[in-house]
C-alpha positions in Angstrom: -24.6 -0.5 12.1 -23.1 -1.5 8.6 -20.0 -1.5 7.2 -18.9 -0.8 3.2 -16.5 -3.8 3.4 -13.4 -3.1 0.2 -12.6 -6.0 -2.1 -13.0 -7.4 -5.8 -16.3 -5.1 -5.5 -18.0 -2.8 -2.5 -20.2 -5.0 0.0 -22.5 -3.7 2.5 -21.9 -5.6 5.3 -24.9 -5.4 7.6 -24.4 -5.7 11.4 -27.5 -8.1 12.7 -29.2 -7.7 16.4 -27.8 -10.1 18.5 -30.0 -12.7 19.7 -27.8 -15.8 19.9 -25.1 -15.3 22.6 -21.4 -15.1 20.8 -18.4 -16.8 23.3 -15.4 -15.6 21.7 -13.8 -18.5 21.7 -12.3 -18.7 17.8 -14.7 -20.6 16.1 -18.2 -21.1 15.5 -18.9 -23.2 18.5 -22.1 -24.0 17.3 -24.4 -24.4 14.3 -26.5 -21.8 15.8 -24.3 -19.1 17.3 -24.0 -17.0 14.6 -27.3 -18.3 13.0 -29.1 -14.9 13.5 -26.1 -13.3 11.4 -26.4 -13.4 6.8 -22.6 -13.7 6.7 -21.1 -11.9 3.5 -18.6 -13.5 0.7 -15.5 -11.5 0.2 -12.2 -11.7 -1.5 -9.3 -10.4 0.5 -6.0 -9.5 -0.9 -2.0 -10.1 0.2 0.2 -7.8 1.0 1.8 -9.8 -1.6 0.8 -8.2 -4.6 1.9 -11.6 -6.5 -0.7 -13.7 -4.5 -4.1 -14.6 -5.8 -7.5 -13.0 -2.7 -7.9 -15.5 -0.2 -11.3 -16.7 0.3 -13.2 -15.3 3.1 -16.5 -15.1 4.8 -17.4 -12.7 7.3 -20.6 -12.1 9.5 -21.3 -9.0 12.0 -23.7 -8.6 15.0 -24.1 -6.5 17.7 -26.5 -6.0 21.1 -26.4 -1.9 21.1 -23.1 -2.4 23.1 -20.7 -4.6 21.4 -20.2 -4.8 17.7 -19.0 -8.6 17.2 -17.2 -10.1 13.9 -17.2 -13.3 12.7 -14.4 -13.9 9.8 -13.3 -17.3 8.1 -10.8 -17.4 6.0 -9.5 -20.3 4.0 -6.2 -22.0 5.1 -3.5 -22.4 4.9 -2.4 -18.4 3.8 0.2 -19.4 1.3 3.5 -18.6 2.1 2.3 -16.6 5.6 3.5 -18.6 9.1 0.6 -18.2 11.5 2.2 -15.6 13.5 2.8 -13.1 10.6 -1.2 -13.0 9.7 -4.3 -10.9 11.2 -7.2 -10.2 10.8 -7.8 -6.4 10.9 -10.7 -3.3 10.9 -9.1 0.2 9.8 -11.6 3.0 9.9 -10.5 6.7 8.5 -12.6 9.6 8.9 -11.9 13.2 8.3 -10.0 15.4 7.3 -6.6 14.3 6.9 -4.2 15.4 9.3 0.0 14.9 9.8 0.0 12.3 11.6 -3.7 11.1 10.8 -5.6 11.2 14.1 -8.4 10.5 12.7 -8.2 6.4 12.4 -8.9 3.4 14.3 -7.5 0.2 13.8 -8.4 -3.0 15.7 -6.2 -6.3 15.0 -5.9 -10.1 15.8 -3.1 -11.2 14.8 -3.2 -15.5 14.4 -0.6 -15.7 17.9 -4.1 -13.9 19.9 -3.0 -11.1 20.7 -5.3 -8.7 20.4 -4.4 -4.7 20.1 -6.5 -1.8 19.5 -4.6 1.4 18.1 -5.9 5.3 16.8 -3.8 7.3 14.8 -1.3 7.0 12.3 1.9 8.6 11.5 4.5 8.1 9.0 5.4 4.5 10.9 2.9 2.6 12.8 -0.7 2.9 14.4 0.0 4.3 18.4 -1.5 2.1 20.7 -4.3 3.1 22.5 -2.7 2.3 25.9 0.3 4.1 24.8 -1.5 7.9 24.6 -1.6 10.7 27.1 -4.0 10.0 28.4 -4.3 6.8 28.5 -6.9 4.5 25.9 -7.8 1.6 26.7 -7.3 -1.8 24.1 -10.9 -2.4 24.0 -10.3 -5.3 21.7 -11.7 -8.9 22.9 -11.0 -11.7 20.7 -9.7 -15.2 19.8 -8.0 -16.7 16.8 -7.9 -20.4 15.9 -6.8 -22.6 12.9 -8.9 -26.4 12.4 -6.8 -27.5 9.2 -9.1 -25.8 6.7 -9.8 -22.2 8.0 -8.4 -19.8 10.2 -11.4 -18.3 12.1 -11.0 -15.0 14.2 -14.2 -14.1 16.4 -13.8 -10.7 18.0 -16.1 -7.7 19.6 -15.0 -4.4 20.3 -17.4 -1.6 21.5 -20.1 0.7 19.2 -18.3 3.7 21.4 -16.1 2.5 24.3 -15.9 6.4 25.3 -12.1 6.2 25.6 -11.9 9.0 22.8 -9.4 6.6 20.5 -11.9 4.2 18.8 -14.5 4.6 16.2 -18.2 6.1 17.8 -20.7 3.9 15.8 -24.3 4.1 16.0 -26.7 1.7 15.8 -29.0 2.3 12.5 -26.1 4.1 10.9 -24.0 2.9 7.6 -20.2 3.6 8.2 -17.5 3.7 5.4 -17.1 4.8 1.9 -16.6 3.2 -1.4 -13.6 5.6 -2.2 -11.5 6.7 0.5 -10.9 10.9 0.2 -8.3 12.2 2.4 -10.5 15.4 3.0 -13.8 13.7 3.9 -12.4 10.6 5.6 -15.1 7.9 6.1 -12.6 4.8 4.7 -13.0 1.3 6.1 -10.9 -1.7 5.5 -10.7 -4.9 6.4 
């Protein structure tokens, strides 16, 4: 699939076919591993509206079953202790409901944990886990920091059938350039 990746400006961000294996490991453990991957260059903003984007570089992949992320963001993120920062994937889709059912959000925050949530109410994302029934956090990922960059490397599934995550196709573009409450279709990272 691809993804309309939100910054300075829209970027399609185009998921390649897999053909060098990934090990999520944090990193890009080697020159080749995500060689079969055109990475994109984006600009990502603070939730400190006083801080200048961070620098970051992102490539996608996937095998049919796995959709697997590669992001690289330049270090250190002023002012942010490691354990406050994540990396993060919203996705919104239609129509808007009280509490929005309609959205995914997968996150790595920089301590590893990983956590995979649907829905959003006035506070916080529920976590998957944490539904009747029962999700599952479908989420697999690392996080490391080498001095210059954090790196997060993660995969979650195109549709892990749990009935709280995004259903992606491959061959499909998701996400919008503007986000409409009625349509849906947002994505965020």
């Amino acid at each position: 699939p691809s993804i309309y990746v939100s910054g300075q400006q829209d970027t399609l961000l185009s998921s390649s076919w897999l053909e060098k294996q990934v090990i999520i490991d944090g990193r890009m453990t080697s020159s080749n591993e995500w060689s079969d991957s055109r990475p994109i260059e984006l600009q990502l903003n603070s939730e400190n509206s006083n801080d200048s984007p961070y620098s970051a570089k992102m490539w996608s992949k996937n095998d049919e079953t796995w959709l697997y992320f590669l992001i690289r963001i330049v270090s250190p993120l002023r002012g942010t202790d490691p354990p406050a920062c994540a990396a993060q994937i919203d996705y919104f889709w239609g129509p808007f409901d009280d509490p929005w059912t309609n959205f995914d959000i997968t996150t790595l925050n920089c301590d590893g944990y990983p956590w995979d949530g649907y829905g959003y109410n006035t506070d916080d994302p529920i976590i998957d886990t944490l539904h009747s029934p029962p999700g599952e956090n479908n989420l697999e990922g690392y996080v490391t920091h080498d001095g210059t960059y954090y790196w997060f490397e993660f995969r979650k599934p195109l549709d892990s059938g749990d009935g709280y995550d995004w259903s992606f196709e491959t061959g499909k573009v998701y996400g919008l350039r503007t986000r409409n409450p009625d349509t849906g279709g947002f994505m965020s990272l």
